[in-house]
KOLVEXTI-575705 format. One record per residue (C-alpha): x, y, z; residue in three letters. Coordinates in steps of 0.1 Angstrom, whole numbers. Layout:
BEGIN
(r (X Y Z) ALA),
...
end
This chain:
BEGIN
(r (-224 -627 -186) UNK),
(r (-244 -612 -211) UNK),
(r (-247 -571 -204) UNK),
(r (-279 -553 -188) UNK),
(r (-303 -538 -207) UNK),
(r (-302 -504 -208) UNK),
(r (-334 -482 -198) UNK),
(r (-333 -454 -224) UNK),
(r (-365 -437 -208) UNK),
(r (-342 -427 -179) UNK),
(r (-329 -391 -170) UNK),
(r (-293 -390 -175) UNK),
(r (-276 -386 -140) UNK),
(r (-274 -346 -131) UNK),
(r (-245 -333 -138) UNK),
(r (-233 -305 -108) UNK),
(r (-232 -272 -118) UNK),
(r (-196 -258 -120) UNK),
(r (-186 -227 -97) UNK),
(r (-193 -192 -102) UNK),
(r (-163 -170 -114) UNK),
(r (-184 -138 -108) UNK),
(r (-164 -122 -80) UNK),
(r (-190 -112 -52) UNK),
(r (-185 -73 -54) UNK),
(r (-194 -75 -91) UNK),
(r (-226 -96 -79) UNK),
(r (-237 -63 -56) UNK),
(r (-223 -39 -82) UNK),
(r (-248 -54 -107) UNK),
(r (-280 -60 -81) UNK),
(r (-275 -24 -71) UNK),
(r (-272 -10 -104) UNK),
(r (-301 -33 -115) UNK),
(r (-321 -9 -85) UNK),
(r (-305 23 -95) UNK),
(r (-319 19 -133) UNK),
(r (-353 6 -123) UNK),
(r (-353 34 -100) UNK),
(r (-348 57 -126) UNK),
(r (-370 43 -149) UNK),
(r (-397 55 -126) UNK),
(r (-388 91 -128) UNK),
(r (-376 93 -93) UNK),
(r (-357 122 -109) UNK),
(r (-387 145 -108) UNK),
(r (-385 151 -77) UNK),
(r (-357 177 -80) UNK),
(r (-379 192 -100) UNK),
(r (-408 194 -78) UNK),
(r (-381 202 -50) UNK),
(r (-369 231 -74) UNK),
(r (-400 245 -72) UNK),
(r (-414 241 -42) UNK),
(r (-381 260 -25) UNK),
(r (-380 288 -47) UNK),
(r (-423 296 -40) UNK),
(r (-416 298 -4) UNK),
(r (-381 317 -5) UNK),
(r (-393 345 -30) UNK),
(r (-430 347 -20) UNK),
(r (-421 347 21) UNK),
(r (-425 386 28) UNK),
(r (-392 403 43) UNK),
(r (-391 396 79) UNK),
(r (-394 428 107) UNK),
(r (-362 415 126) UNK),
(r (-341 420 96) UNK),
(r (-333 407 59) UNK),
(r (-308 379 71) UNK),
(r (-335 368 85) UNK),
(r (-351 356 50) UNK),
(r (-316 339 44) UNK),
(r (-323 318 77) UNK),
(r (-356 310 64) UNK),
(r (-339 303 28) UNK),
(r (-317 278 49) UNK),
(r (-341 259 69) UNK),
(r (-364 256 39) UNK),
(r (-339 242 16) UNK),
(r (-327 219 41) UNK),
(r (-360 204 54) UNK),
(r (-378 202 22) UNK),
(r (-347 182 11) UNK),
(r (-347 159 45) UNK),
(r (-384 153 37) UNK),
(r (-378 145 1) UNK),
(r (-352 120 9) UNK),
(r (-369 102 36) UNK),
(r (-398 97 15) UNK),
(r (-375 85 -12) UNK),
(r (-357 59 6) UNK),
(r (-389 48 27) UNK),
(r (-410 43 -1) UNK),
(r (-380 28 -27) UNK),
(r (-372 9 4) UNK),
(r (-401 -6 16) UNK),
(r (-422 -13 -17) UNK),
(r (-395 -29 -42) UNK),
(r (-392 -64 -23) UNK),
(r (-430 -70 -20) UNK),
(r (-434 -59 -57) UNK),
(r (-408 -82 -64) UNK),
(r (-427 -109 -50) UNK),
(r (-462 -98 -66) UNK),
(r (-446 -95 -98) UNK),
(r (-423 -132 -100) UNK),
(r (-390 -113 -106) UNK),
(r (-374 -123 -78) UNK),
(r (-375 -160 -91) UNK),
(r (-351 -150 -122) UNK),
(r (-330 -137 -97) UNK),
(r (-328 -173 -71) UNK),
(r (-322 -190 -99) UNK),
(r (-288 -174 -104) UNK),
(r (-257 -181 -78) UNK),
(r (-270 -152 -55) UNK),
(r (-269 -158 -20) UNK),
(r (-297 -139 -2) UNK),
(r (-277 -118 22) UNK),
(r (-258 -106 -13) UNK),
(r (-294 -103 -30) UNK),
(r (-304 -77 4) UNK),
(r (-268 -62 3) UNK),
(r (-274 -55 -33) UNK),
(r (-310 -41 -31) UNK),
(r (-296 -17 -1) UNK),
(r (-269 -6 -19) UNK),
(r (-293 4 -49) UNK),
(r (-315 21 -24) UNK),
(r (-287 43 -11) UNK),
(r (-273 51 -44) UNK),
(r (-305 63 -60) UNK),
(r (-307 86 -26) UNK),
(r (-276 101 -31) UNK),
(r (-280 108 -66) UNK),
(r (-311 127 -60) UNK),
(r (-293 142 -27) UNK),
(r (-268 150 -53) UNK),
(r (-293 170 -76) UNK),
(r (-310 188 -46) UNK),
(r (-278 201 -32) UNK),
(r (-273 229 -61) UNK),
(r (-307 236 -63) UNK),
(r (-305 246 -29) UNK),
(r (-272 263 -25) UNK),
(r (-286 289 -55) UNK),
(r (-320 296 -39) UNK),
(r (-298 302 0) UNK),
(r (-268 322 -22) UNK),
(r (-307 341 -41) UNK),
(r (-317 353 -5) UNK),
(r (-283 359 4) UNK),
(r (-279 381 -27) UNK),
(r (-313 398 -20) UNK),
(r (-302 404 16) UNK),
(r (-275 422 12) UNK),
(r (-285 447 -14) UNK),
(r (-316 452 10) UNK),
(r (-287 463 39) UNK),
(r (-286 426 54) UNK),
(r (-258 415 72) UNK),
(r (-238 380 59) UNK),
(r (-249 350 70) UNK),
(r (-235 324 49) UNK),
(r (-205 322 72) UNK),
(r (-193 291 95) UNK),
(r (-181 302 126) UNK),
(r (-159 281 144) UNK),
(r (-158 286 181) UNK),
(r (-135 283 212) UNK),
(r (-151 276 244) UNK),
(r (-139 281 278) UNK),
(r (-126 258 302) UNK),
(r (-146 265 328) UNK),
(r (-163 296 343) UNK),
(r (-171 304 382) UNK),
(r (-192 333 398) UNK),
(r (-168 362 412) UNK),
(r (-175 387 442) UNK),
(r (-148 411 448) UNK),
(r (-118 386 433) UNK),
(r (-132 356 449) UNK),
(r (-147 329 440) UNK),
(r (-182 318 452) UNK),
(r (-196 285 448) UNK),
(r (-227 283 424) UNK),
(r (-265 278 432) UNK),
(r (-279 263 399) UNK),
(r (-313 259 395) UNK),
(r (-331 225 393) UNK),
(r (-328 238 351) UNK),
(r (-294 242 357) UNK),
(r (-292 278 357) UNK),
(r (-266 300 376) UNK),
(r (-283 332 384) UNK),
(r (-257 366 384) UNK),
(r (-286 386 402) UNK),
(r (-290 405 437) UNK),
(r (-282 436 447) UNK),
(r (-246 428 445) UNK),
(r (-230 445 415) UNK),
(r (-197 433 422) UNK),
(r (-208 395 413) UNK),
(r (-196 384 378) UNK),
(r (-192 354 356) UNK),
(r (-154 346 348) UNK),
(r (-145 328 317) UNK),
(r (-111 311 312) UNK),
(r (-95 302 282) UNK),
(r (-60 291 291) UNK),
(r (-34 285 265) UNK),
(r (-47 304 239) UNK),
(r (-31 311 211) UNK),
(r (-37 349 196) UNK),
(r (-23 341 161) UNK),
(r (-53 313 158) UNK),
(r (-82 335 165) UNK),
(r (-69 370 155) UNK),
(r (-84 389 128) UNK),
(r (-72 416 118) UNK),
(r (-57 422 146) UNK),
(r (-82 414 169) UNK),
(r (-98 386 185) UNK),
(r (-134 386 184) UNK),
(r (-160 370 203) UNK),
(r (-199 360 214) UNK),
(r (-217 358 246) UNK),
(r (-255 352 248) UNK),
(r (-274 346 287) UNK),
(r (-309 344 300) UNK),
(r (-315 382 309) UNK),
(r (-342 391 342) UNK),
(r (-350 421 346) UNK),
(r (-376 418 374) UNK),
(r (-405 449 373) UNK),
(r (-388 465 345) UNK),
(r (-404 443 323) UNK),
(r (-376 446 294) UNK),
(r (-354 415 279) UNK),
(r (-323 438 279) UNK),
(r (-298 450 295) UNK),
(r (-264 464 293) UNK),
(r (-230 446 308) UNK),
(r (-198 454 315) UNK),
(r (-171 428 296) UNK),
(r (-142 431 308) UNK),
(r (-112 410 291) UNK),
(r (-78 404 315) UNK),
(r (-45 390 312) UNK),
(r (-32 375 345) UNK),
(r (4 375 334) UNK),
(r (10 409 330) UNK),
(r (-26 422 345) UNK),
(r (-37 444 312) UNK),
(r (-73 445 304) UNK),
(r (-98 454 279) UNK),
(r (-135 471 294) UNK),
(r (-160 466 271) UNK),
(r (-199 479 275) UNK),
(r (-220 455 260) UNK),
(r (-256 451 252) UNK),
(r (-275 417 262) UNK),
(r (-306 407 251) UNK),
(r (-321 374 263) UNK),
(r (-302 340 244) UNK),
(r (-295 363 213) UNK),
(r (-255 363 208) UNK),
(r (-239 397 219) UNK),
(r (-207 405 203) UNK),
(r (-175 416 217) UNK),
(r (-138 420 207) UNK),
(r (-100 426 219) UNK),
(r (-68 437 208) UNK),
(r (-52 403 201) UNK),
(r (-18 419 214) UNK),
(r (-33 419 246) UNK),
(r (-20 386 250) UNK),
(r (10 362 237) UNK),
(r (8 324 229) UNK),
(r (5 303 262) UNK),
(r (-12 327 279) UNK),
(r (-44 323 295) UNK),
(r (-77 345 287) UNK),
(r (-101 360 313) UNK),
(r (-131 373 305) UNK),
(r (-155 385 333) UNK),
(r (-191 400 323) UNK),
(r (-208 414 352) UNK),
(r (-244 438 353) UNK),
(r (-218 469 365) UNK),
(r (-225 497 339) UNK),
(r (-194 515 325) UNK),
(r (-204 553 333) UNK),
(r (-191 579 311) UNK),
(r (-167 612 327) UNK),
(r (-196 636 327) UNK),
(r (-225 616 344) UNK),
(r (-239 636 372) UNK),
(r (-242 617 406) UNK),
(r (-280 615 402) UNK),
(r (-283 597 366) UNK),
(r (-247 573 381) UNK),
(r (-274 569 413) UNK),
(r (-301 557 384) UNK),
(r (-282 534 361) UNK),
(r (-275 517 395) UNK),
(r (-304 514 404) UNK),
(r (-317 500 369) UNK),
(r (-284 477 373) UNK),
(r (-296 461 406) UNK),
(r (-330 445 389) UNK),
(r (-310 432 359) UNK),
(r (-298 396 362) UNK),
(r (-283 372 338) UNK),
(r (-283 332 344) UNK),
(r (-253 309 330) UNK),
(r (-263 277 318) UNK),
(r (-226 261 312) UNK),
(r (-191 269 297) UNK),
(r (-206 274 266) UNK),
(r (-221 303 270) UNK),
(r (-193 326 259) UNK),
(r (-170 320 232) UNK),
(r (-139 330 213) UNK),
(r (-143 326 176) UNK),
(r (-119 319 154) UNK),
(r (-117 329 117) UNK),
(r (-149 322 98) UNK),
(r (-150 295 70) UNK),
(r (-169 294 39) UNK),
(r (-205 283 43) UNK),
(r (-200 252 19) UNK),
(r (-180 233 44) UNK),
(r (-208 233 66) UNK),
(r (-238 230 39) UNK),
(r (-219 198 26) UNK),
(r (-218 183 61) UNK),
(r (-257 190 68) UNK),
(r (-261 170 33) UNK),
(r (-236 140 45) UNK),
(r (-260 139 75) UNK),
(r (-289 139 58) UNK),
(r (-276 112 37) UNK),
(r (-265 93 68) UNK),
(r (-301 92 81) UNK),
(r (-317 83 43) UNK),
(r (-294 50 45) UNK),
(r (-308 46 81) UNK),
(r (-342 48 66) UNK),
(r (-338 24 36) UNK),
(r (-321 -3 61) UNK),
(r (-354 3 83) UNK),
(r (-382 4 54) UNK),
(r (-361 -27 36) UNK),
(r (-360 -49 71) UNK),
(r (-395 -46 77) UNK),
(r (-405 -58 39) UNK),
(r (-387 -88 49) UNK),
(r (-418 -101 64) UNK),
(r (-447 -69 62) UNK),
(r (-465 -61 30) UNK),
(r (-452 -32 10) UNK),
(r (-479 -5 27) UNK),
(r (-476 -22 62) UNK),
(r (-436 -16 58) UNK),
(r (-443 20 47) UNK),
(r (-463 30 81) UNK),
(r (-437 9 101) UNK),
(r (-408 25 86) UNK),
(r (-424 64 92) UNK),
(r (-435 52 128) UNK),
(r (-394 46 130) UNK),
(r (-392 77 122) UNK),
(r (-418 102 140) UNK),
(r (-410 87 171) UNK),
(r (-369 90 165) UNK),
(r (-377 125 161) UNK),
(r (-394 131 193) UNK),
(r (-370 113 217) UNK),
(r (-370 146 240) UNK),
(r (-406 140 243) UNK),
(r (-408 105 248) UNK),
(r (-387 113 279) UNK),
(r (-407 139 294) UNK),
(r (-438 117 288) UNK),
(r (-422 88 305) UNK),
(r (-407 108 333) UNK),
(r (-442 124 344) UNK),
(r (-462 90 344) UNK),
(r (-435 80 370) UNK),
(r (-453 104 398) UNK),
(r (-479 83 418) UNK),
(r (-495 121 410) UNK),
(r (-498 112 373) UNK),
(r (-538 106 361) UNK),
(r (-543 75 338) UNK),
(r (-525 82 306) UNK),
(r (-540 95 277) UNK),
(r (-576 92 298) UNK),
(r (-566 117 320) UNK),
(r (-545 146 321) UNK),
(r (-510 147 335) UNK),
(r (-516 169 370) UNK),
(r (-482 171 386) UNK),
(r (-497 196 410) UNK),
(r (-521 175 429) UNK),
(r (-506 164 460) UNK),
(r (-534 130 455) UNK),
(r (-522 97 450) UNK),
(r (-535 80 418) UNK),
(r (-555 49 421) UNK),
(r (-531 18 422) UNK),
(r (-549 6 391) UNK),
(r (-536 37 374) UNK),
(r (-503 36 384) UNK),
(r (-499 2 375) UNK),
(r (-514 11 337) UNK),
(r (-491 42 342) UNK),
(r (-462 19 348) UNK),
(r (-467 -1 321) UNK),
(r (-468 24 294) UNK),
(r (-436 43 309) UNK),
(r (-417 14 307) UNK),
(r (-425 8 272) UNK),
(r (-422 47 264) UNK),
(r (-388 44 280) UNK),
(r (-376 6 258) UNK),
(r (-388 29 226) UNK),
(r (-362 57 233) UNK),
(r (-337 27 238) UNK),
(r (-347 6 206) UNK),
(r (-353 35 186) UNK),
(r (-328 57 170) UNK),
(r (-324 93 180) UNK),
(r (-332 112 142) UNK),
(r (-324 146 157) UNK),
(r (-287 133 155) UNK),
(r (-290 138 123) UNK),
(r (-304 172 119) UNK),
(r (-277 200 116) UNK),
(r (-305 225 109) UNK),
(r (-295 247 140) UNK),
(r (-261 249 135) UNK),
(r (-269 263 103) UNK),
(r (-290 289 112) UNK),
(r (-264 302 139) UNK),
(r (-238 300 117) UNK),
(r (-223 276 140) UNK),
(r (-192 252 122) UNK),
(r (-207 211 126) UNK),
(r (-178 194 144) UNK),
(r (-166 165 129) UNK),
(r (-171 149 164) UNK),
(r (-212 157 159) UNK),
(r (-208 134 124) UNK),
(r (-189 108 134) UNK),
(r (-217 102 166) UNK),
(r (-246 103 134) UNK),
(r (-220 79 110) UNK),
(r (-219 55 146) UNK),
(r (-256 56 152) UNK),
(r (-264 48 116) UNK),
(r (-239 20 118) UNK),
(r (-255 3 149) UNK),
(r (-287 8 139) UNK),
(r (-281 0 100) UNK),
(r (-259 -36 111) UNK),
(r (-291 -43 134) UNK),
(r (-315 -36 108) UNK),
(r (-299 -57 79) UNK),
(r (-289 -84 103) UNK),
(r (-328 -85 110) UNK),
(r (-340 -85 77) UNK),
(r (-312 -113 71) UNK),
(r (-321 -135 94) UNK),
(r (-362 -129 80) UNK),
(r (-356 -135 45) UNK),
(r (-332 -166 49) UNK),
(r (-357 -182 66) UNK),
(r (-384 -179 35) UNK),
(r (-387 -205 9) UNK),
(r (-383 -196 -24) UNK),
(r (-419 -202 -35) UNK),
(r (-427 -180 -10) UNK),
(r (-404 -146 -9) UNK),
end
């Protein structure tokens, strides 16, 4: 049989392509690094600079505030840390949501389909090129802003300021319970969920227990020190002050410790105790009440008048919380570097959010989405309230009318049905959403207050949930795109 002619004009049969060796970590390594440089090449670095600047114009021009010079440190604090939360949410929202789209305008993307890259790897890589660039220019804020607080802290204290670059780390009680006379009265809390310690009874107080404590943790220097800070009434006197009596007591052994302390309204009060008052195991009992300690020489007509002023003084208690052993202070960098690990936590957030919505919205679209994320997880609280007064069949139409939760007139049922409507979707955005102020350790910084790990691992958790969501969305977005048209 004679052979068949062969058709030279043909392609030769495709040959497959043998298997990548790249392992898949170096893949991401070199897609996140390929972000990271590009990232740099823009300059993203000058905004340390600009950060530099802008923190050390308001810290040194900011006149000397009347309440004291530590105050100018608290102001150094909160400035250094906002200006760097804004600087690095407009970093990761704008690297974020602009580098896929200008991919796609550009054709680079194509160069990269063309290699073995899967597309979740190609997101997981771009993500981790967006955090990294973050937390390099965290990185570079973060001394910046330790000099300019450690500046103010410097200027304070040669000005007569007291420290505030401590972290205190505090002790709360148990439990606490209103006291007349030795017993124990049940609390009336307010629909706020005060406790009021008012009345003409000046034998009412609010006990604090702390059982089980353990002197050598909390002693300094022979003595344990605490804080107390209460919501202070003082009917027609007119004043937010008051004096109290403290009185610290051992039940084992029944020593005590009398204390006169002054209270001004929510500012912390300070108190302290010999710490031999007590041994390991036993429990702590401290008692404030509106009695005034009255000196050896006080005639029976001023006595007659600090009783008197005693009677319109009242404090409320808002929860266990509101008096506290403290135990020995820590450097201020422990706390400083977990108010950066949070703000890096809710950067990450960010660039999952901005990069999921370039999946399938235009670079500026994916920009206002991402900082609509945003502004609204940082008024949660508000969200609420909203929500909770369009529930009244008192509520006027939203945003058409004002809110009058005083009128005793039912809104039309038209209105209450529009009402409805936009509470339940006010109320599925503070489910959806996540809660930004997680994220903020701002106030624990100004009090001087330790951030438990407990408050970071809730923040790592939210950011996890709400990262996984995000890239799962933008996975399941960009899978779905042909090539030609990512």
């Amino acid at each position: 049989m004679p052979p068949l002619p062969v058709n030279e004009s043909a392609p030769a049969p495709r040959q497959q392509e043998a298997p990548s060796t790249i392992p898949p970590l170096n893949r991401l390594r070199a897609l996140a690094r390929n972000v990271f440089v590009q990232a740099w090449r823009a300059k993203v670095w000058l905004m340390v600079v600009v950060y530099a600047i802008i923190v050390l114009l308001i810290t040194q021009l900011a006149p000397t505030p009347v309440t004291g010079p530590e105050d100018k440190v608290k102001l150094a604090i909160s400035v250094c840390i906002g200006t760097m939360t804004i600087f690095a949410t407009l970093l990761a929202v704008f690297l974020a949501g602009t580098h896929l789209p200008w991919d796609i305008e550009n054709k680079t993307i194509f160069m990269v389909l063309t290699k073995p890259v899967s597309r979740v790897k190609l997101l997981g890589g771009r993500l981790l090129g967006f955090c990294l660039t973050v937390a390099v220019v965290l990185g570079l804020m973060a001394p910046v802003g330790w000099g300019v607080v450690h500046l103010a802290q410097w200027q304070a204290s040669r000005a007569g300021g007291k420290l505030v670059l401590k972290t205190k780390r505090a002790v709360y009680s148990t439990d606490w319970k209103p006291v007349t006379e030795g017993e124990e009265v049940p609390r009336k809390p307010t629909p706020e969920g005060l406790t009021w310690i008012a009345g003409g009874d000046l034998n009412l107080e609010a006990r604090f227990r702390f059982p089980e404590a353990d002197p050598e943790k909390l002693a300094v220097e022979g003595k344990i020190k605490g804080e107390c800070a209460f919501l202070i009434s003082t009917g027609a006197l007119g004043v937010d002050t008051m004096h109290a009596q403290l009185i610290v007591t051992n039940p084992r052994n029944g020593k005590q410790h009398r204390q006169m302390i002054r209270l001004l309204t929510e500012t912390p009060a300070e108190f302290s105790f010999p710490a031999d008052l007590f041994q390991a195991g036993d429990t702590i009992q401290v008692s404030v009440s509106r009695q005034r300690l009255l000196d050896e020489g006080t005639s029976p007509e001023e006595a007659e008048t600090l009783q008197a002023v005693a009677r319109n003084c009242s404090f409320a208690v808002r929860s266990d919380k509101n008096l506290y052993l403290l135990k020995p202070a820590q450097p201020f960098i422990w706390n400083y570097g977990k108010a950066l690990f949070a703000i890096g936590l809710a950067s990450a957030l960010m660039c999952g959010v901005a990069a999921m919505a370039s999946t399938f919205l235009s670079g500026a679209v994916s920009v206002i989405f991402a900082f609509f994320v945003y502004f609204c997880g940082n008024v949660v609280e508000m969200i609420v309230d909203v929500a909770a007064a369009l529930g009244k069949p008192t509520a006027g139409l939203f945003i058409w009318e004002p809110i009058v939760q005083s009128q005793t007139v039912q809104s039309p049922p038209l209105v209450q049905a529009v009402n409805t409507v936009v509470r339940n979707v006010l109320t599925g955005l503070t489910v959806v959403l996540p809660d930004f102020r997680r994220f903020s350790m701002t106030e624990q910084l100004l009090r001087s207050f330790d951030v438990s790990f407990a408050t970071l691992g809730r923040a790592l958790l939210d950011m996890g949930v709400y990262g996984t969501c995000a890239f799962l969305i933008a996975w399941a977005c960009i899978r779905r795109r042909e090539a030609e048209k990512i």
